[in-house]
C-alpha positions as a printed NumPy array, in Angstrom:
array([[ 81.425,  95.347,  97.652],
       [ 85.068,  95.89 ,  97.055],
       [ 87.162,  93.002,  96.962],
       [ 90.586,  94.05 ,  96.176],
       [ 92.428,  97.5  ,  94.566],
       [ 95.167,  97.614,  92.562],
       [ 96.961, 101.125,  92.074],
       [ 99.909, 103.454,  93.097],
       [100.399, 104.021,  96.426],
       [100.539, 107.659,  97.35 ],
       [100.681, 108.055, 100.927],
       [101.735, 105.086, 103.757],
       [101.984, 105.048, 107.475],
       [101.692, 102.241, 110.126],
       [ 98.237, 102.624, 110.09 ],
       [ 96.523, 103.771, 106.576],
       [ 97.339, 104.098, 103.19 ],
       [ 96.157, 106.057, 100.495],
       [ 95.666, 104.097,  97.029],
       [ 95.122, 105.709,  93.99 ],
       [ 93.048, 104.107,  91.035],
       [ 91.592, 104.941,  88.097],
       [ 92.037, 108.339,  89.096],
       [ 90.287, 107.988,  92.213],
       [ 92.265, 107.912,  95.695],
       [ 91.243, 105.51 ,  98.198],
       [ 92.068, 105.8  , 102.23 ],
       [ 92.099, 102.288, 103.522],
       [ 92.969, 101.549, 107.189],
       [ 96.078,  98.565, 107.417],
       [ 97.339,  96.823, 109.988],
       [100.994,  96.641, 110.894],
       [101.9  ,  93.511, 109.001],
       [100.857,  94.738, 105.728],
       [102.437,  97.888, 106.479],
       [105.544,  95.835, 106.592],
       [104.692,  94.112, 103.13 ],
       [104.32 ,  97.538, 101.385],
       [106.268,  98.955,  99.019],
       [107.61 , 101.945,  98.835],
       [105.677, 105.105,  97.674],
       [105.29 , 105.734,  93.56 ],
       [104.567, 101.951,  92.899],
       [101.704, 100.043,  92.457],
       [100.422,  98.162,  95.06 ],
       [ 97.236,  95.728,  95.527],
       [ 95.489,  95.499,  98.459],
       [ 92.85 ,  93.05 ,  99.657],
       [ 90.102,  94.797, 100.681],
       [ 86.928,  94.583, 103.799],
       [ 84.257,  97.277, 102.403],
       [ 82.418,  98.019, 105.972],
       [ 79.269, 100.065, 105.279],
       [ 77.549, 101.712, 108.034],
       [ 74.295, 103.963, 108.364],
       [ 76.849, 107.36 , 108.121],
       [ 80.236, 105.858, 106.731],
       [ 81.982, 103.911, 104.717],
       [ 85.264, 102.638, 105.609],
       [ 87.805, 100.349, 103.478],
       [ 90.431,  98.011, 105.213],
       [ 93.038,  96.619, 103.258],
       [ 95.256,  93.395, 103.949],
       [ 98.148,  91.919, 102.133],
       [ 97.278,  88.706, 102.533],
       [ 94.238,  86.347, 102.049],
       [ 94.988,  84.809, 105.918],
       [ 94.744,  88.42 , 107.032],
       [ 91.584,  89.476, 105.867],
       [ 90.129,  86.215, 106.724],
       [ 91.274,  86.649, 110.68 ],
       [ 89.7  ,  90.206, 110.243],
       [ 86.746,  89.135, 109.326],
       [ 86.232,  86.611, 111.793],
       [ 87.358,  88.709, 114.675],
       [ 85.11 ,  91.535, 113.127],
       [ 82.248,  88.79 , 113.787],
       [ 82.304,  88.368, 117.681],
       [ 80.02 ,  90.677, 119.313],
       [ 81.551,  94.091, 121.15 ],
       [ 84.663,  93.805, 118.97 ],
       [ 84.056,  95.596, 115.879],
       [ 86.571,  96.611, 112.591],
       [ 89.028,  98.859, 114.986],
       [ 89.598,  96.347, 117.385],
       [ 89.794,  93.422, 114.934],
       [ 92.219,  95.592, 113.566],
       [ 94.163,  96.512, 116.668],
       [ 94.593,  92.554, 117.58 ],
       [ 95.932,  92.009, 113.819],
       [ 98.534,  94.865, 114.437],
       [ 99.373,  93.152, 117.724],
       [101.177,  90.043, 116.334],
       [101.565,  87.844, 112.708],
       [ 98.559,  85.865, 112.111],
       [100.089,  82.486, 112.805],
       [100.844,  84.211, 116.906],
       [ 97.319,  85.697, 117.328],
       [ 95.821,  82.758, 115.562],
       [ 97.745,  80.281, 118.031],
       [ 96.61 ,  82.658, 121.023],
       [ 93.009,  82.06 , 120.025],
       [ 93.242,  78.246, 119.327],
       [ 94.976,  77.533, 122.49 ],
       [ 92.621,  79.84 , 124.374],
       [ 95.691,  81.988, 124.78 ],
       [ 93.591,  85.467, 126.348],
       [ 96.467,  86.636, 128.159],
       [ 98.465,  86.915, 125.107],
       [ 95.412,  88.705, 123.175],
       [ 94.509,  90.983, 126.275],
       [ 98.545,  92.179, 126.308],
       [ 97.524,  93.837, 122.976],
       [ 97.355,  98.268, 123.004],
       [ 93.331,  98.44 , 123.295],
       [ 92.063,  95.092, 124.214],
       [ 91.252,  94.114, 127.81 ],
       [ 90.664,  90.948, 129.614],
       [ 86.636,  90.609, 128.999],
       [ 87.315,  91.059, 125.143],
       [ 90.361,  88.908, 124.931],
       [ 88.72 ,  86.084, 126.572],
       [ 85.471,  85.953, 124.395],
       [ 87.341,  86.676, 121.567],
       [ 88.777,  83.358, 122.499],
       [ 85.565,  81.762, 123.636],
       [ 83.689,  83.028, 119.995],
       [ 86.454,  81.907, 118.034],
       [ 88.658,  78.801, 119.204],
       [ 86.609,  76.491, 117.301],
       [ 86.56 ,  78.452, 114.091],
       [ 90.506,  79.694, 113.517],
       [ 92.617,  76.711, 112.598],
       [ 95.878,  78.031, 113.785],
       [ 98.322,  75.6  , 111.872],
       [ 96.582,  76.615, 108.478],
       [ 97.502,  80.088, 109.77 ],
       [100.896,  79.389, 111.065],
       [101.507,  77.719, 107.721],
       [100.694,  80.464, 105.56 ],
       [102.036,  82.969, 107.672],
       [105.529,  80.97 , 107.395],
       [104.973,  80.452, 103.286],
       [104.59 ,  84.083, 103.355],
       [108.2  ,  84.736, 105.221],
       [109.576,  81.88 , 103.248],
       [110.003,  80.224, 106.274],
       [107.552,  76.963, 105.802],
       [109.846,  74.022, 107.536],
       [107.949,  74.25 , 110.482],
       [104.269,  73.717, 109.07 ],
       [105.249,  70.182, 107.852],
       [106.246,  68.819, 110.773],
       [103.094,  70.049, 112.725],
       [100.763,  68.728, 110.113],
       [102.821,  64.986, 110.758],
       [102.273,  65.683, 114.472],
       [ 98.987,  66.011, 113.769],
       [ 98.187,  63.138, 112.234],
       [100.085,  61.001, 114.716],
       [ 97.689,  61.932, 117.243],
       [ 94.697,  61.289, 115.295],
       [ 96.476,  57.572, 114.766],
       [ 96.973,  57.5  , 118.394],
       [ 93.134,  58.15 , 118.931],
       [ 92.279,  61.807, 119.046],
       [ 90.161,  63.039, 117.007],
       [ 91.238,  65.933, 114.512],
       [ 89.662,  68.898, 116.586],
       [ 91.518,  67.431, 119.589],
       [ 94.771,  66.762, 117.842],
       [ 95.234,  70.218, 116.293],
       [ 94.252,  71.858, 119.856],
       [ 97.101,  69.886, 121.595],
       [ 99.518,  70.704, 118.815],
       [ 98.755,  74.476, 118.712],
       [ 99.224,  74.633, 122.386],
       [102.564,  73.227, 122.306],
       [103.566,  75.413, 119.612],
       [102.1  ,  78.353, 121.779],
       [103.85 ,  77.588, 124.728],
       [107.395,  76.025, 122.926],
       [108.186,  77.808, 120.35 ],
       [111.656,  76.315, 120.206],
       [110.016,  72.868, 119.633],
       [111.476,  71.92 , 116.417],
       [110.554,  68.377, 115.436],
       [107.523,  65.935, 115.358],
       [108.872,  63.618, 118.118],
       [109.054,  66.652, 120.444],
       [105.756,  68.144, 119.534],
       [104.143,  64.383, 119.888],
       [105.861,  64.158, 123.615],
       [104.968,  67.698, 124.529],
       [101.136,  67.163, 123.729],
       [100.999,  63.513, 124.981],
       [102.277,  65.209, 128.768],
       [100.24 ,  68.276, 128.629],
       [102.574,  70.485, 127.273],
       [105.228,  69.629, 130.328],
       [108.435,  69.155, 129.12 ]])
């Protein structure tokens, strides 16, 4: 399989990219936030790549960051969803939002994405809310826009539920639904009050 190519990048749009290597151009299919990470045309460029093989294709899809591909391939794992749409929900938000969505069981956010309805959205959600830990994504996605003041305090609010009582699962579900529903909720005390009354402010 093909983990990862390094090369010039000859051709860009929102949605693909042409790569060339070892004399050898590559067409790999992006979504919107690594378009947004790309440089411009002439220089060299790596790409992390998902190598998906079928009976009559072969198909590359390139990320520019490890959190990406590993939301990709997750959401490429529940069943009627495929590499397009896993795709399609990664161009619909940062990983950190769609992450969030999916932790906090969030479908309405997910089906408001171009080319995912309700039905898919919600067991997209169903598949998946146990196996995305959104503030590992939220974190990286914020290391990534050098904006990482935020993870901190939602790792302390964290583990002041789990000394309250709640067990990690639980604790990391109440946090990621206050941070889906208040974004503007800055600090731990907040966070802590928010999840202790349901999110109610």
């Amino acid at each position: 399989m093909i983990y990862h190519i390094r090369g010039v990048l000859v051709e860009k749009d929102p949605t693909r990219v042409v790569v060339e290597a070892a004399g050898v151009g590559y067409e790999i299919f992006i979504p919107l936030s690594t378009y947004d990470r790309l440089p411009k045309t002439g220089a060299e460029t790596k790409l992390l790549t998902f190598h998906c093989v079928r009976e009559d294709d072969e198909i590359l899809f390139g990320f520019a960051t490890p959190a990406e591909k590993a939301l990709f391939a997750k959401l490429n794992d529940v069943s009627g969803v495929g590499p397009k749409v896993a795709l399609s929900v990664l161009s619909g938000g940062s990983v950190g939002e769609i992450a969030l969505a999916i932790a906090s069981g969030n479908a309405k956010r997910l089906a408001s994405i171009k080319g995912l309805g309700k039905k898919t959205a919600e067991k997209i959600c169903l598949e998946l809310r146990d196996k995305v830990n959104a503030i590992e994504a939220l974190s990286a996605t914020q290391r990534s826009s050098g904006k990482d003041a935020a993870a901190p305090i939602l790792r302390d609010a964290i583990l002041a539920l789990s000394a309250l009582g709640f067990n990690e699962e639980t604790a990391n579900k109440m946090v990621s639904d206050v941070s889906a529903k208040n974004p503007e909720a800055k600090d731990t005390e907040t966070i802590i009050r928010l999840a202790l009354s349901g999110g109610k402010k």
